[in-house]
C-alpha positions in Angstrom: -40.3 0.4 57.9 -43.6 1.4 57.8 -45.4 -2.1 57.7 -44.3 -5.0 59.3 -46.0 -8.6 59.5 -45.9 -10.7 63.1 -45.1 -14.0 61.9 -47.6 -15.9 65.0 -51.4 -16.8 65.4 -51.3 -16.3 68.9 -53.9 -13.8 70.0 -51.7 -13.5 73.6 -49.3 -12.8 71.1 -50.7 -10.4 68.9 -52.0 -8.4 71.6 -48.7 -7.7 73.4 -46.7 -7.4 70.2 -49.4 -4.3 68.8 -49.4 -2.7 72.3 -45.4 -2.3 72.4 -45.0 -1.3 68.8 -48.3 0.9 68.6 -45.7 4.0 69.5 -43.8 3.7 66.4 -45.7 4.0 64.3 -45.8 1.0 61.9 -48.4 -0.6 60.5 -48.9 -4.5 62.5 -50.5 -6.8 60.2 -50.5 -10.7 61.2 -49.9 -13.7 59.4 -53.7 -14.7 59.6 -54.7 -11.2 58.3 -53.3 -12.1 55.0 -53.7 -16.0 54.5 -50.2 -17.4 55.4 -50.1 -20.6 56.9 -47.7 -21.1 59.7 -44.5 -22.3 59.5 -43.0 -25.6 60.3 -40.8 -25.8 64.0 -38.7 -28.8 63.5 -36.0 -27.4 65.7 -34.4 -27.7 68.8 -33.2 -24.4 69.7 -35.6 -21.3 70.2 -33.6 -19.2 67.6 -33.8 -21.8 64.8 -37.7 -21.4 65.0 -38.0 -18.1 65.3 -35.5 -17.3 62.3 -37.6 -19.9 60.2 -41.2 -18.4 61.1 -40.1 -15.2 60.1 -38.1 -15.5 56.9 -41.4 -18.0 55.8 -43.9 -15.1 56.4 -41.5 -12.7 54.9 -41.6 -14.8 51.7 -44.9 -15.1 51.2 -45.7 -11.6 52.4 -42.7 -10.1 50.7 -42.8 -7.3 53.6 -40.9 -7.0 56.8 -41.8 -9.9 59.3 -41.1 -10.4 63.3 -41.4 -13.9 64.5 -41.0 -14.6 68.1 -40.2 -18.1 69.6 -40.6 -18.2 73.4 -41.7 -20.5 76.2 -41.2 -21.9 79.6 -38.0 -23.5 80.7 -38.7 -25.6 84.0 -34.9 -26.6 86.0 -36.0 -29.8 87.4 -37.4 -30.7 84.0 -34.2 -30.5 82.2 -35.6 -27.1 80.2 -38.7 -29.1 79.4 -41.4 -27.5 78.1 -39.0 -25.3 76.6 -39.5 -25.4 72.8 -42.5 -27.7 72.9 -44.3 -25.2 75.2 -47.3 -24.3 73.1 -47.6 -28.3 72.3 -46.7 -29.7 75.5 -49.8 -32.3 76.3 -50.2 -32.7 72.3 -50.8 -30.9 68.9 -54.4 -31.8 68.6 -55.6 -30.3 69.8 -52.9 -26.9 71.1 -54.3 -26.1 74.4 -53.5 -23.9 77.0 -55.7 -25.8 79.6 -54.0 -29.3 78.6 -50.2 -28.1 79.3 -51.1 -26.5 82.0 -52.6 -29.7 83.4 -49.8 -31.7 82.1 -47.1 -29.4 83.8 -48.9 -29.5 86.8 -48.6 -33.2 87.3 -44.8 -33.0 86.2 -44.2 -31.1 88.4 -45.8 -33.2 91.4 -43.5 -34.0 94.1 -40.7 -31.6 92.8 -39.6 -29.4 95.5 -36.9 -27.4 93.3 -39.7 -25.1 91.3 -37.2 -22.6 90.0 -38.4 -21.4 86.0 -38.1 -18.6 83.5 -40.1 -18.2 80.5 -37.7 -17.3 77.3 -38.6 -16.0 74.3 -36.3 -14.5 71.4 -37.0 -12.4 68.5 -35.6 -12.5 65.2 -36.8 -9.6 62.5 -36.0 -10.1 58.7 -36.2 -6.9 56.5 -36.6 -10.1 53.8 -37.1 -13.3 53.6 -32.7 -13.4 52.9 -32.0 -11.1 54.7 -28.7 -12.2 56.0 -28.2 -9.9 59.2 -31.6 -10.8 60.9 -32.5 -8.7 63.9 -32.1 -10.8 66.8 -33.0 -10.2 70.4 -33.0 -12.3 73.3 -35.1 -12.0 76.9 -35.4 -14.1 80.2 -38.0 -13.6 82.8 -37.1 -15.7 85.8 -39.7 -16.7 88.5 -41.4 -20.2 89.7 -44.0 -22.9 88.9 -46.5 -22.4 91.5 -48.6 -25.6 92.9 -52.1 -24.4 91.7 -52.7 -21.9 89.4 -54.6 -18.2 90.1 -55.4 -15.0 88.2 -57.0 -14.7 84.8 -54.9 -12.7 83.2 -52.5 -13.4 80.3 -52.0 -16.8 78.3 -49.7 -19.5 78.4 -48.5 -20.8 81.6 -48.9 -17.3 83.1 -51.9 -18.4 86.0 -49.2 -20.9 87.5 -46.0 -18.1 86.8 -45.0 -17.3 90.7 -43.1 -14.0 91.2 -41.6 -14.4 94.2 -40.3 -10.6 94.1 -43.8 -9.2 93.6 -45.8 -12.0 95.7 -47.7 -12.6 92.4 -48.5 -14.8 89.6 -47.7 -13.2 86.2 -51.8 -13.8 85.6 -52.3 -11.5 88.2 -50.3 -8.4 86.4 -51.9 -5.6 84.0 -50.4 -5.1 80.4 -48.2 -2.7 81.5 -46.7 -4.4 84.5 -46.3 -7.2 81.9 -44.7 -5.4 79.4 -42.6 -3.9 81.9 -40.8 -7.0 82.9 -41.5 -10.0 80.8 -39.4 -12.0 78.6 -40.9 -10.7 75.7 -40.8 -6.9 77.2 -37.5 -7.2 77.7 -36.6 -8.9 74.4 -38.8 -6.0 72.5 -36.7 -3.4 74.0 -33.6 -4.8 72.9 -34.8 -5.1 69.9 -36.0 -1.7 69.3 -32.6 -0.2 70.8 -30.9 -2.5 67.7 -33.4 -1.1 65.2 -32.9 2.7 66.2 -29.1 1.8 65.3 -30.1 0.4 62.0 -32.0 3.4 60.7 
């Protein structure tokens, strides 16, 4: 595989999926890079939108595609955001600053702050491909009562690691990568890959 398209318009995204792949060697091109709209997530379930994101880029790219459906799971809000995490206070417009602000007030009150963020990967060698890739990853930590650190995207400046004494804002790339959902996913899914080749 020596070009692969990430099926996302997330630049948080995009950044951490070229960083871990950068080592092998294959060429990262995004959706936006070659004029494919996004894909619909009508879904319930993370791996339902992840398999659908990447067999629709894989279509209309007709390379190799990676799509990635994450997001925060809070226990005392029954999972919520959980697949509705990048829309969380609304589609219009998707904003970072709104669902954090909405989560915030949620959360108000709640003593029981317990959280992971989840994320699952799903790679299609084709758009039917019928043995996708799939990889799964948890990164368990807390919803803090304020947010801190600039660092990251997402829900990362209010992400308490109780282990580490930080918020996952607060972490470089590589601490990130180490450790997050989406780390952890990636190397899953690059030990299944070197047993496919």
């Amino acid at each position: 595989m020596q070009k692969l398209v990430i099926a996302s318009n997330n630049p948080g995204k995009l950044r951490e999926f070229q960083h871990m792949l950068a080592p092998l060697g294959i060429e990262v091109l995004t959706q936006s890079q070659l004029a494919i709209s996004e894909a619909e997530e009508p879904h319930c379930t993370f791996i339902e939108n992840a398999l659908a994101k990447a067999r629709h880029v894989s279509r209309a790219s007709g390379l190799p595609a990676l799509a990635d459906d994450s997001g925060i799971c809070v226990d005392a809000l029954g999972g919520a955001p959980g697949v509705q995490s990048a829309r969380y206070a609304g589609d219009s417009p998707k904003s970072d600053r709104r669902n954090n602000d909405k989560l915030l007030q949620d959360m108000q009150g709640i003593s029981d702050r317990r959280a992971h963020y989840y994320c699952v990967l799903v790679l299609v060698r084709h758009a039917d491909d019928p043995q996708p890739i799939i990889a799964e990853g948890e990164w368990h930590g807390e919803i803090a009562h304020a947010e801190r650190g600039d660092g990251g995207f997402g829900y990362d400046s209010m992400f308490w690691l109780p282990g580490l004494g930080k918020m996952s804002s607060e972490l470089s790339h590589d601490e990130k990568h180490a450790i997050s959902h989406r780390g952890r996913a990636m190397k899953v899914l690059l030990e299944k890959l070197k047993l496919k080749m």
